[in-house]
Biopython code that builds the backbone (N, CA, C, O; Angstrom):
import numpy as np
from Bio.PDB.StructureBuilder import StructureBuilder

atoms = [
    (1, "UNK", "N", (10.360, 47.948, -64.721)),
    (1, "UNK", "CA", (9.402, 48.024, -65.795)),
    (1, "UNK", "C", (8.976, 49.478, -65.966)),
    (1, "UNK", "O", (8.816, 50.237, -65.010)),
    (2, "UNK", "N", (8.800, 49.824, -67.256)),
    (2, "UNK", "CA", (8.439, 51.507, -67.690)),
    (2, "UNK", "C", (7.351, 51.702, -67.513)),
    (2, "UNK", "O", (7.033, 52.891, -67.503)),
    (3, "UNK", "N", (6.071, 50.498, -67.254)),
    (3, "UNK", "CA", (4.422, 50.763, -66.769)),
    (3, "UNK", "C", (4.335, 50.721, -68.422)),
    (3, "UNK", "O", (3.123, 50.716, -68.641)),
    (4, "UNK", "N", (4.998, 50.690, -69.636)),
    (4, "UNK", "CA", (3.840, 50.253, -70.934)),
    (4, "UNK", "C", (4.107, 48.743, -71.056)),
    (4, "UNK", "O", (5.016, 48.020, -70.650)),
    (5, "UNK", "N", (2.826, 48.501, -71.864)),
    (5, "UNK", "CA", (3.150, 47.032, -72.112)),
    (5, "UNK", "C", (3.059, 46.660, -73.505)),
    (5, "UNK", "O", (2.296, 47.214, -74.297)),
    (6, "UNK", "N", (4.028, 45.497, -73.863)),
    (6, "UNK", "CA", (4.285, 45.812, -75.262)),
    (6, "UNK", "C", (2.989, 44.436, -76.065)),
    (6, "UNK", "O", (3.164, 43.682, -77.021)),
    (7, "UNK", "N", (1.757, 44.619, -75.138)),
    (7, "UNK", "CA", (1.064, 43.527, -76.368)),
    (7, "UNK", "C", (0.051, 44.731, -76.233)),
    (7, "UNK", "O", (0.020, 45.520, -75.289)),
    (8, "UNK", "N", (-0.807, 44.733, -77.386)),
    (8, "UNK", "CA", (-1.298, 45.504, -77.705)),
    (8, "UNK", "C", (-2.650, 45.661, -77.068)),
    (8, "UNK", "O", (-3.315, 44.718, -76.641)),
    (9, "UNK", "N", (-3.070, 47.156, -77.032)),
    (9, "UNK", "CA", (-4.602, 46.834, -76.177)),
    (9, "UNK", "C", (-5.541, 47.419, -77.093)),
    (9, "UNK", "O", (-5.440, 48.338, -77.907)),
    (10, "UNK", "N", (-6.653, 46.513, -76.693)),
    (10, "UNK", "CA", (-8.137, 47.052, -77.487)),
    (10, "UNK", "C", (-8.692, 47.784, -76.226)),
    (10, "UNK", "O", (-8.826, 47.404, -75.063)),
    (11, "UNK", "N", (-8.996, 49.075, -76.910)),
    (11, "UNK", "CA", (-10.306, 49.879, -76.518)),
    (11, "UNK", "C", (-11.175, 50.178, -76.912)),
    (11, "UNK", "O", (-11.109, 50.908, -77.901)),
    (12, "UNK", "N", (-12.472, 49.806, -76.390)),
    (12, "UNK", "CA", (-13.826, 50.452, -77.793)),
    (12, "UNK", "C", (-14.234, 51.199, -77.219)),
    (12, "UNK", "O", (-13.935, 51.191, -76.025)),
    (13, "UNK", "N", (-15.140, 52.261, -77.725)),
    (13, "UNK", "CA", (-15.744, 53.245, -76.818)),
    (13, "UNK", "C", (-17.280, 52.868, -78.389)),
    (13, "UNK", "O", (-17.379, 52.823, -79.615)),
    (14, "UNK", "N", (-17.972, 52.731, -77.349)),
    (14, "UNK", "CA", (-19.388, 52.490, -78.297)),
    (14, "UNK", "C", (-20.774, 53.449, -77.522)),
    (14, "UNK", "O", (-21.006, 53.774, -76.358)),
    (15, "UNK", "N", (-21.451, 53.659, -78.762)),
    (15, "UNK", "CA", (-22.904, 54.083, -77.791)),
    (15, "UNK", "C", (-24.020, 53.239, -78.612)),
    (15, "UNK", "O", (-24.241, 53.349, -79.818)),
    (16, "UNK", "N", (-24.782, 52.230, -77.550)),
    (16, "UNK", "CA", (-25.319, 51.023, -78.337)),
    (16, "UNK", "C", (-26.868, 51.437, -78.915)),
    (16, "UNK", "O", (-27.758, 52.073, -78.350)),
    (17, "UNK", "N", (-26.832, 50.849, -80.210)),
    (17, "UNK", "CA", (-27.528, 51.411, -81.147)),
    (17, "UNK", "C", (-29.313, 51.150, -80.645)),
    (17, "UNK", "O", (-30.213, 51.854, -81.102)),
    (18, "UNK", "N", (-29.488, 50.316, -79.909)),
    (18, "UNK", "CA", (-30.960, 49.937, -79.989)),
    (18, "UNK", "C", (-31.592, 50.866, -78.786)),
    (18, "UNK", "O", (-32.770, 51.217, -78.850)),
    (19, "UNK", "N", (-30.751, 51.242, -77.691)),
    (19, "UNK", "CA", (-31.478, 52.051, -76.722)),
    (19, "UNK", "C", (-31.414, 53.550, -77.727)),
    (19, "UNK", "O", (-32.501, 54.120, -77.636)),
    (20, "UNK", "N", (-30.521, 54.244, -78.558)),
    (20, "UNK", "CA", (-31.152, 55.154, -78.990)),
    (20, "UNK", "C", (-32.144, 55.056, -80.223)),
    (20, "UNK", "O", (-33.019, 55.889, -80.461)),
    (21, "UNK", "N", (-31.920, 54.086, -80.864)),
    (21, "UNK", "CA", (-33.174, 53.650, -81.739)),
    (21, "UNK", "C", (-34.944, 53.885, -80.645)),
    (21, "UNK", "O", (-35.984, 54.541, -80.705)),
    (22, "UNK", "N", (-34.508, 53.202, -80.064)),
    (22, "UNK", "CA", (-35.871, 53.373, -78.922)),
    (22, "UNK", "C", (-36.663, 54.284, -78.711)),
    (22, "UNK", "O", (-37.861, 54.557, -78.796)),
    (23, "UNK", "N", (-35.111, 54.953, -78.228)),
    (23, "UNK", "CA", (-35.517, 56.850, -77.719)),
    (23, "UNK", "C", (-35.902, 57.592, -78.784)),
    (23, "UNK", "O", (-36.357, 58.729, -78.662)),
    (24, "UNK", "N", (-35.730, 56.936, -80.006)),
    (24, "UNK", "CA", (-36.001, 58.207, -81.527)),
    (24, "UNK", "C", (-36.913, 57.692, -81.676)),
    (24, "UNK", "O", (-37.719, 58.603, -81.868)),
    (25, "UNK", "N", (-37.571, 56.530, -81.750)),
    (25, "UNK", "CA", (-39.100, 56.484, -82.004)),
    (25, "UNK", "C", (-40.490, 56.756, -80.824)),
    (25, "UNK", "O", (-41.700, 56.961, -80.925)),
    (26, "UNK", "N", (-39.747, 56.650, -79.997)),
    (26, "UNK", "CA", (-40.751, 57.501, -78.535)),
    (26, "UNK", "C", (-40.670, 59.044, -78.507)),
    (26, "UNK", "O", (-40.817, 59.636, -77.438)),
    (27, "UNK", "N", (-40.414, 59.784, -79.796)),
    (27, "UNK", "CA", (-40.273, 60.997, -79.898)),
    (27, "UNK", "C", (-41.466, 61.481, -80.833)),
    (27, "UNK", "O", (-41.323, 61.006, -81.960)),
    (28, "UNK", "N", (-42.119, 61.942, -80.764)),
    (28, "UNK", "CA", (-43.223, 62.465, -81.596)),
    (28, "UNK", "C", (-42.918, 63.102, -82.752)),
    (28, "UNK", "O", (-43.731, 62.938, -83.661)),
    (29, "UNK", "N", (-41.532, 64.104, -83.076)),
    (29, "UNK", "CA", (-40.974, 65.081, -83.704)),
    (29, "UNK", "C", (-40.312, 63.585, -84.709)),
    (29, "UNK", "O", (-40.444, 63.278, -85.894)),
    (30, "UNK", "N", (-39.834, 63.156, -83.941)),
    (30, "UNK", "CA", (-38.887, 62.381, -84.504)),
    (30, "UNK", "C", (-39.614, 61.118, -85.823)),
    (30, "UNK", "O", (-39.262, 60.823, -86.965)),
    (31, "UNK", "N", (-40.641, 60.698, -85.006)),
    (31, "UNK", "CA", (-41.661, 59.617, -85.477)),
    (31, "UNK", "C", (-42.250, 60.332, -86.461)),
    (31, "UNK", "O", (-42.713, 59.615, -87.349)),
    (32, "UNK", "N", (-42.424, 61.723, -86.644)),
    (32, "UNK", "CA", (-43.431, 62.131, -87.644)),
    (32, "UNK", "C", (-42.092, 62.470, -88.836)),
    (32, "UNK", "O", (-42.653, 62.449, -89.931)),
    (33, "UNK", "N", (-40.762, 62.732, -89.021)),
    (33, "UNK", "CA", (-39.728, 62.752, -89.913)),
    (33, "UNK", "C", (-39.470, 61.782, -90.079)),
    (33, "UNK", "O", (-38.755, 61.907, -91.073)),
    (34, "UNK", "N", (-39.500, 60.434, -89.783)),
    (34, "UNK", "CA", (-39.638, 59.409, -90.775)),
    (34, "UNK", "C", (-39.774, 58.912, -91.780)),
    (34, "UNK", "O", (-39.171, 57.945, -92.245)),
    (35, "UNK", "N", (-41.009, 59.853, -92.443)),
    (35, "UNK", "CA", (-41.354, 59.477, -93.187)),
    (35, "UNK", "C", (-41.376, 60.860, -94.572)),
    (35, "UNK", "O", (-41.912, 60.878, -95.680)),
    (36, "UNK", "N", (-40.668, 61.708, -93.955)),
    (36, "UNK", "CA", (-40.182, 62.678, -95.018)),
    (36, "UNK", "C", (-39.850, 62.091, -96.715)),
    (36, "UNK", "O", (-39.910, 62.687, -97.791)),
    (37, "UNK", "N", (-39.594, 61.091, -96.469)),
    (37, "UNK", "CA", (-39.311, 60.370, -97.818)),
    (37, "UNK", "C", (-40.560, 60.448, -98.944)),
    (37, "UNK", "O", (-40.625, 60.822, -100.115)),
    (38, "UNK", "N", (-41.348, 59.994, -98.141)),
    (38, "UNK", "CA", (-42.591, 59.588, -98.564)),
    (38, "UNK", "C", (-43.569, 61.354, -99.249)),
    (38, "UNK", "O", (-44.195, 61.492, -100.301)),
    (39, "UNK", "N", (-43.342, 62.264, -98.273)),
    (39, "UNK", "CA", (-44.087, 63.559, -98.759)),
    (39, "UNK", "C", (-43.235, 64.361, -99.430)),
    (39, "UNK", "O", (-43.694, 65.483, -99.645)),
    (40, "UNK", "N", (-41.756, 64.083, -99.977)),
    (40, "UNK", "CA", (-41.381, 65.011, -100.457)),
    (40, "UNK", "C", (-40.768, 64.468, -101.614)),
    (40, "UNK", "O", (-39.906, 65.086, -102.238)),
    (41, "UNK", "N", (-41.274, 63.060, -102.005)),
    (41, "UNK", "CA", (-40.608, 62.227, -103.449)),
    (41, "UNK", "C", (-40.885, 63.112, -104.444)),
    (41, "UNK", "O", (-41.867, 63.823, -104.658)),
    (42, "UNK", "N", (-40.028, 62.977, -104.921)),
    (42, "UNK", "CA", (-39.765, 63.782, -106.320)),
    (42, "UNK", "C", (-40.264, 62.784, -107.886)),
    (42, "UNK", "O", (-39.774, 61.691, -108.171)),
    (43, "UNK", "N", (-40.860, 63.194, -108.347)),
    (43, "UNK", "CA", (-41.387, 61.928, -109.491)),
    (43, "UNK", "C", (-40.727, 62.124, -111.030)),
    (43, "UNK", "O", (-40.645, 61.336, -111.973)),
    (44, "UNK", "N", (-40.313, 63.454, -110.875)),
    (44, "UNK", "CA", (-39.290, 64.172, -112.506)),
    (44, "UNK", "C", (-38.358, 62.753, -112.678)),
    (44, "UNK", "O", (-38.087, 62.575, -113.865)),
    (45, "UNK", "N", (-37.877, 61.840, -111.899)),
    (45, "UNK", "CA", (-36.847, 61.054, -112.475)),
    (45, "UNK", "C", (-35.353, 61.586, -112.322)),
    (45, "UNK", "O", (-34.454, 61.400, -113.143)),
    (46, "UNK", "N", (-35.244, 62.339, -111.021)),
    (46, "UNK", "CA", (-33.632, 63.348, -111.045)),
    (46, "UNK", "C", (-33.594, 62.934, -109.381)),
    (46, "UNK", "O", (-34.502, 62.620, -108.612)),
    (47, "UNK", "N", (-32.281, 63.065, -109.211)),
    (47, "UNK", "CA", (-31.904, 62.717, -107.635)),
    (47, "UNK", "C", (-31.905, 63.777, -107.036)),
    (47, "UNK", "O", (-30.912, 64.506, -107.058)),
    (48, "UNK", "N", (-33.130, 64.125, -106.304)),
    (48, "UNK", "CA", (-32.827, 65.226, -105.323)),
    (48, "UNK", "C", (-32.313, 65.087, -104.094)),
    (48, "UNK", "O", (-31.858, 66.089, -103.543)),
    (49, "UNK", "N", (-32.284, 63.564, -103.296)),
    (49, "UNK", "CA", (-32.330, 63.222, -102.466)),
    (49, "UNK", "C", (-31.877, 61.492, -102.175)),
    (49, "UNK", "O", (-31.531, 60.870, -103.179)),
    (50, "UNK", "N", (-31.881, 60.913, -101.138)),
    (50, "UNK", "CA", (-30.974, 59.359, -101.001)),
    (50, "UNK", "C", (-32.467, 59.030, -101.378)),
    (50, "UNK", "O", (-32.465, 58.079, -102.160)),
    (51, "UNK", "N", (-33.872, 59.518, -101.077)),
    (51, "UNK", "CA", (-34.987, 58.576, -101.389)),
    (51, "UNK", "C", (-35.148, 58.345, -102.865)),
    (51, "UNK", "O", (-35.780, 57.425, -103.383)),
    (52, "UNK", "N", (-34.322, 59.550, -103.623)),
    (52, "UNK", "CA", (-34.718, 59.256, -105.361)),
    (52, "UNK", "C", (-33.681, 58.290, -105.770)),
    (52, "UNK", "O", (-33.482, 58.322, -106.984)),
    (53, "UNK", "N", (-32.978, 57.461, -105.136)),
    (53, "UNK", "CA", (-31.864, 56.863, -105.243)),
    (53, "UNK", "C", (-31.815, 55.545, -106.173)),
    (53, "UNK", "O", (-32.719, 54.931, -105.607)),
    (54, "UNK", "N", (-31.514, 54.933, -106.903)),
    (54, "UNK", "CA", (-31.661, 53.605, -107.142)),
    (54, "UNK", "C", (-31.145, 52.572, -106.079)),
    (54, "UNK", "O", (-31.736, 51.497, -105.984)),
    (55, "UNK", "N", (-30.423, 52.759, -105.540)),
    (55, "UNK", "CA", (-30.154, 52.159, -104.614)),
    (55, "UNK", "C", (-31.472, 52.129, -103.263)),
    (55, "UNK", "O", (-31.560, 51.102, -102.589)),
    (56, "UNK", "N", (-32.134, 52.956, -103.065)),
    (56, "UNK", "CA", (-33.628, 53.231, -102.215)),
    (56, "UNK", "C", (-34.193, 52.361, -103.083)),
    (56, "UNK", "O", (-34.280, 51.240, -102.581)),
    (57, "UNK", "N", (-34.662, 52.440, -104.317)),
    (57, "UNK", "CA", (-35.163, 52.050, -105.206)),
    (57, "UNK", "C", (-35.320, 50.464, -105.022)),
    (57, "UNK", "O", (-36.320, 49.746, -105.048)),
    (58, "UNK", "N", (-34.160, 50.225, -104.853)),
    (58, "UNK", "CA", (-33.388, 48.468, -105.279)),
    (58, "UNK", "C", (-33.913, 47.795, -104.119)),
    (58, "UNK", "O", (-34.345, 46.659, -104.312)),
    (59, "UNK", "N", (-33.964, 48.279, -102.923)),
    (59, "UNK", "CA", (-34.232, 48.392, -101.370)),
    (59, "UNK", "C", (-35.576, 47.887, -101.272)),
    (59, "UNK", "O", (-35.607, 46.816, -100.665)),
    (60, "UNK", "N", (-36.613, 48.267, -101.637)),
    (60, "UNK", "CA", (-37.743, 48.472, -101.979)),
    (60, "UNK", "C", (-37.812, 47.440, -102.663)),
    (60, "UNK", "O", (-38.127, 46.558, -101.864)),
    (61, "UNK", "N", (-37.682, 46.886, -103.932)),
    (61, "UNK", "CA", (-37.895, 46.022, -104.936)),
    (61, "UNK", "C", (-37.405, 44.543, -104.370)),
    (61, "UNK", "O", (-37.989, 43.530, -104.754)),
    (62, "UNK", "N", (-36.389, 44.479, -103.511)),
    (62, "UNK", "CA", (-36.070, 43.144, -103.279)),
    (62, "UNK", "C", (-35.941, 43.132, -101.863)),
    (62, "UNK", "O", (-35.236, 42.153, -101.622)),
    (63, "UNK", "N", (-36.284, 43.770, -100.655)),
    (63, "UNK", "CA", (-37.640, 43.671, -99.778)),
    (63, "UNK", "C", (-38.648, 44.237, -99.451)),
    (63, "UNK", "O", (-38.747, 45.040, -98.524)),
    (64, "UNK", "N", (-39.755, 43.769, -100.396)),
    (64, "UNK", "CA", (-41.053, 44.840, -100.217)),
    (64, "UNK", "C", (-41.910, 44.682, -99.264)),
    (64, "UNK", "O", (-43.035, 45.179, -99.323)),
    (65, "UNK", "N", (-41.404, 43.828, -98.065)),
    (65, "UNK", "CA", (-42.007, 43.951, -96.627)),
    (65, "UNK", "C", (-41.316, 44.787, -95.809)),
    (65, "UNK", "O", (-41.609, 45.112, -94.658)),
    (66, "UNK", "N", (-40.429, 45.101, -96.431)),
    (66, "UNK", "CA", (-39.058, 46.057, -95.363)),
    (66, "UNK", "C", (-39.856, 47.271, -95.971)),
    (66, "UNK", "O", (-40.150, 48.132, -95.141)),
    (67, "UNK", "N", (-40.260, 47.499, -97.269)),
    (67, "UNK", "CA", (-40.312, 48.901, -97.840)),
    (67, "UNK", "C", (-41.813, 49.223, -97.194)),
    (67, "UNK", "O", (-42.106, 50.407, -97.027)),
    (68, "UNK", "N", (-42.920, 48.020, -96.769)),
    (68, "UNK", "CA", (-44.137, 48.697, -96.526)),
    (68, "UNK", "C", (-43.918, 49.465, -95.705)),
    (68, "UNK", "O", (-43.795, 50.567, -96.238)),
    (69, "UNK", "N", (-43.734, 49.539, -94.160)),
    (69, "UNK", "CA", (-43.269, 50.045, -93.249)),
    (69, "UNK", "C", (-42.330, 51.048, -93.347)),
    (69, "UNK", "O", (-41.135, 50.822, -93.157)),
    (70, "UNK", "N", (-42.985, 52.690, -93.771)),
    (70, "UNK", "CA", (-42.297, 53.621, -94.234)),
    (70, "UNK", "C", (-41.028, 53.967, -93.023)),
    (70, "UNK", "O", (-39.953, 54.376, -93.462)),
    (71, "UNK", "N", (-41.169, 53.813, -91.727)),
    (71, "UNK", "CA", (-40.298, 54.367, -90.915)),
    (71, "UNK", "C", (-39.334, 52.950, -90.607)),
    (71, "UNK", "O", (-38.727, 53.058, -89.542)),
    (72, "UNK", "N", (-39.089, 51.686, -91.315)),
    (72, "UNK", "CA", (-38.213, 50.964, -91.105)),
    (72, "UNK", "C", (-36.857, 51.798, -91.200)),
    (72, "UNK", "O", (-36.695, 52.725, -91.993)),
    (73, "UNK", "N", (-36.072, 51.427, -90.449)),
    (73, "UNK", "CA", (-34.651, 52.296, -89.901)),
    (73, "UNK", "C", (-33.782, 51.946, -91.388)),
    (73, "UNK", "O", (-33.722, 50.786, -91.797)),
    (74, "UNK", "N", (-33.295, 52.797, -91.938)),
    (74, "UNK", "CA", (-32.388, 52.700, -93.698)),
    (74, "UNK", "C", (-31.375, 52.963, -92.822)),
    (74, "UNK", "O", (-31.685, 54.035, -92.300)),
    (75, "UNK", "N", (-30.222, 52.544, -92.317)),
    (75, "UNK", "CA", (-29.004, 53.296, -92.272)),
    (75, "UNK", "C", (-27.762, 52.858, -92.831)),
    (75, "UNK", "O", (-27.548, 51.723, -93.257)),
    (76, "UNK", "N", (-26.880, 53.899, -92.808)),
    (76, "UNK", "CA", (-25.926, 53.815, -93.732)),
    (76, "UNK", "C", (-24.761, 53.434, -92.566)),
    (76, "UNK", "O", (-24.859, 53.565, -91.346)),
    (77, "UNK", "N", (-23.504, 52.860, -93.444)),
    (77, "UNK", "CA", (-22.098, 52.854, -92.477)),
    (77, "UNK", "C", (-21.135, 53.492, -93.012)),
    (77, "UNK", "O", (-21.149, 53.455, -94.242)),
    (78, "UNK", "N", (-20.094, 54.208, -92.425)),
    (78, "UNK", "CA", (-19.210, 55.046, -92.810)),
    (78, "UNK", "C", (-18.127, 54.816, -91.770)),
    (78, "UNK", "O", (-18.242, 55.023, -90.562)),
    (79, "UNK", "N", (-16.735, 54.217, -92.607)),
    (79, "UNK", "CA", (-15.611, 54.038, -90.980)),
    (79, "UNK", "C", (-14.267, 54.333, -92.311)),
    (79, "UNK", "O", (-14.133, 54.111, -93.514)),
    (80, "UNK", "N", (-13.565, 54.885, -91.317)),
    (80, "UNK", "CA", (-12.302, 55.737, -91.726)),
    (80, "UNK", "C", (-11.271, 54.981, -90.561)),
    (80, "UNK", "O", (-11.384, 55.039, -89.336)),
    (81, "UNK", "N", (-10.179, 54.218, -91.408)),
    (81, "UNK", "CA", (-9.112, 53.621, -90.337)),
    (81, "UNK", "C", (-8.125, 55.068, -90.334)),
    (81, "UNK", "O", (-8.200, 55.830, -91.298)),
    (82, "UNK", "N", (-7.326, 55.332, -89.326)),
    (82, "UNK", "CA", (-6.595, 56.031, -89.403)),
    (82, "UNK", "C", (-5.190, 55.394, -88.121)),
    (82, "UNK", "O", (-5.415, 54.925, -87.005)),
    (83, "UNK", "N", (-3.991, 55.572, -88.693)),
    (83, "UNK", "CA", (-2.626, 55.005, -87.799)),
    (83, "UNK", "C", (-2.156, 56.267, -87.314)),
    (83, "UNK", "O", (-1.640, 57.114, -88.043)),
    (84, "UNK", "N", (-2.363, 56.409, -85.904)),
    (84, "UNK", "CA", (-2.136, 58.051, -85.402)),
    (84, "UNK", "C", (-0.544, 58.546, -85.525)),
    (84, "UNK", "O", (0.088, 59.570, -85.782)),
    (85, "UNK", "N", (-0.321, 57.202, -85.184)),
    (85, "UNK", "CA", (1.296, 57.820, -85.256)),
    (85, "UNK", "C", (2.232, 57.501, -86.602)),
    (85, "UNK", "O", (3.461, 57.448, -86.554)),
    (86, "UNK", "N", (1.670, 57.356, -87.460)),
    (86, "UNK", "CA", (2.429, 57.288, -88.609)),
    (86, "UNK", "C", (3.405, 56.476, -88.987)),
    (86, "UNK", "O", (4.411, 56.787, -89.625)),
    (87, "UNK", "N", (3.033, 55.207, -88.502)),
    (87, "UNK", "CA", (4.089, 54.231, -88.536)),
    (87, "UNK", "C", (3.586, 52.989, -88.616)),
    (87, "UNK", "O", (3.220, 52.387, -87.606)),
    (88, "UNK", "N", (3.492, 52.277, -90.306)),
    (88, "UNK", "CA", (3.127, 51.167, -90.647)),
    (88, "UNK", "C", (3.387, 50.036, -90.176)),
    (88, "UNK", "O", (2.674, 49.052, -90.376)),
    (89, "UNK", "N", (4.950, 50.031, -89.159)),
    (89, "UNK", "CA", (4.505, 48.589, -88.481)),
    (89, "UNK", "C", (3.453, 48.463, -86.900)),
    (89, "UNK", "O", (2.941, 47.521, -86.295)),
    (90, "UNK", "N", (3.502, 49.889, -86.707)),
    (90, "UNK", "CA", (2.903, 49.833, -85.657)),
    (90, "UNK", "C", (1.059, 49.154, -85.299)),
    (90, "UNK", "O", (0.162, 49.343, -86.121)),
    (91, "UNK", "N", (0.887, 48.609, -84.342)),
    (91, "UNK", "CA", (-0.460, 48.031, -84.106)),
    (91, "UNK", "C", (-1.148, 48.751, -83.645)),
    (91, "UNK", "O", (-2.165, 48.294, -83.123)),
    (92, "UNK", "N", (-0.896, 50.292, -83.622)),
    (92, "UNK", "CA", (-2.022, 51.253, -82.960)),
    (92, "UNK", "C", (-2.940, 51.714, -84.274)),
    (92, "UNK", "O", (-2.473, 52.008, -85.374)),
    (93, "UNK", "N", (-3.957, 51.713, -84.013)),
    (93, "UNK", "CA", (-4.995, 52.015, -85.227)),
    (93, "UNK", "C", (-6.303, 53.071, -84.610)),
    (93, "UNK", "O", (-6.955, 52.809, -83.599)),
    (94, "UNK", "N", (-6.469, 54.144, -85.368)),
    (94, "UNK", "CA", (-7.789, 54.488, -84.289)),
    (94, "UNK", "C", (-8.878, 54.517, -85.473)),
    (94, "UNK", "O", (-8.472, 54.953, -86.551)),
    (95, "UNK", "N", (-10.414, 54.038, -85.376)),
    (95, "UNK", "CA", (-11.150, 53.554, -86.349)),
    (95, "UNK", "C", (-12.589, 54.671, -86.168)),
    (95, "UNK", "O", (-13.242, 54.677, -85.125)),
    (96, "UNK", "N", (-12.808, 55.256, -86.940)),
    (96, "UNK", "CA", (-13.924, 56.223, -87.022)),
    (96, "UNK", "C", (-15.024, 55.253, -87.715)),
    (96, "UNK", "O", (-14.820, 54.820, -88.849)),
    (97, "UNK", "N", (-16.322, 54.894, -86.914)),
    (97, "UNK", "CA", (-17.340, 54.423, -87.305)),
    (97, "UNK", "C", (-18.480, 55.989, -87.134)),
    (97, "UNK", "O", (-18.471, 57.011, -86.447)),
    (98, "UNK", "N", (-19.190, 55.505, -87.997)),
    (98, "UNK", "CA", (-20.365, 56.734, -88.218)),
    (98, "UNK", "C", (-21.372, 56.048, -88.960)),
    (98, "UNK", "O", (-21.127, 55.617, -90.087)),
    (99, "UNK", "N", (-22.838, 55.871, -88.246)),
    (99, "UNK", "CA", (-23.749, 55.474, -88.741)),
    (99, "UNK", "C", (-25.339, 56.252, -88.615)),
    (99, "UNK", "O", (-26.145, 56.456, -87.707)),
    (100, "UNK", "N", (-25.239, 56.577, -90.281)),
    (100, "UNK", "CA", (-25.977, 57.392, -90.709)),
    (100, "UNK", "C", (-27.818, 56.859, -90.853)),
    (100, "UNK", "O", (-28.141, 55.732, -91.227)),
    (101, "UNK", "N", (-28.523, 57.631, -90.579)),
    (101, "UNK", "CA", (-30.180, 57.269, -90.475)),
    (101, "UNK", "C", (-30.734, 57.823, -91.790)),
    (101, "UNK", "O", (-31.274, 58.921, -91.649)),
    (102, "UNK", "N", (-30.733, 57.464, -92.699)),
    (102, "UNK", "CA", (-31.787, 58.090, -94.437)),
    (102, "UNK", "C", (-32.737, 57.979, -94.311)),
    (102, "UNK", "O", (-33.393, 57.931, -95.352)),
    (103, "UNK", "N", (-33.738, 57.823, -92.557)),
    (103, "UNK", "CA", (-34.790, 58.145, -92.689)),
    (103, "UNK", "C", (-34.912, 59.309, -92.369)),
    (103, "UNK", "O", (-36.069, 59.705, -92.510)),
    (104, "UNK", "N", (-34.121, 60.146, -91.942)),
    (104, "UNK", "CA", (-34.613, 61.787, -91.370)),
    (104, "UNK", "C", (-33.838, 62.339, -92.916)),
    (104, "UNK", "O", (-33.075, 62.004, -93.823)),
    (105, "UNK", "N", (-34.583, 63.280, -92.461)),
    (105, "UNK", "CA", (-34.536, 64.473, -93.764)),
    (105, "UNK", "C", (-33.053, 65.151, -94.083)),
    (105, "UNK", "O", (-32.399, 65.317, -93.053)),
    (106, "UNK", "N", (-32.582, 65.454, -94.953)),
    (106, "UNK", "CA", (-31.548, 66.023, -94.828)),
    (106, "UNK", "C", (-31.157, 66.914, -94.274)),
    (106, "UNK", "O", (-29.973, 67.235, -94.378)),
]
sb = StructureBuilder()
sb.init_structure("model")
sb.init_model(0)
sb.init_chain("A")
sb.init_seg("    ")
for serial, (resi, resn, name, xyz) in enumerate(atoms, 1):
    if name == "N":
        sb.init_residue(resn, " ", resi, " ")
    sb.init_atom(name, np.array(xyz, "f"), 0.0, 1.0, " ", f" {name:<3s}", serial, name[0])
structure = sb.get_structure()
């Protein structure tokens, strides 16, 4: 045997979201940018920012118990599949997750 094996393996490599959620609100610096949204809204009607957003907007309007609570966590998801080795029948896949916080400031 060559030591590979031909069924395929999962590996995840994760860093779990609620112990650093934790750690960012036991931060004083952190707890007081929260709410950047809130002191720097723009009222002209132009997107300066994800808070002038309609989509923020929409957020707000259809849960307005989520919206009282200015530092409720907004985040975004962002994942990029990519096949490293360039070969469509192959089962190797490597998957870029990235999850973004729109409560800190830009």
């Amino acid at each position: 045997m060559d030591g590979f094996s031909t069924i395929p393996q999962k590996m995840f490599k994760h860093f779990p979201l609620i112990p650093r959620l934790i750690k960012m609100y036991k931060c004083k610096l952190v707890v007081e940018l929260l709410t950047w949204h809130l002191i720097s809204a723009n009222l002209d009607g132009l997107i300066h920012n994800v808070a002038n957003s309609i989509t923020w907007r929409h957020i707000n309007e259809k849960w307005p118990k989520f919206a009282i609570d200015t530092r409720n966590a907004r985040l975004g998801l962002a994942l990029n599949g990519v096949n490293p080795f360039d070969d469509l029948s192959s089962c190797h896949s490597t998957w870029l997750v990235v999850l973004f916080n729109y409560n800190l400031p830009p």
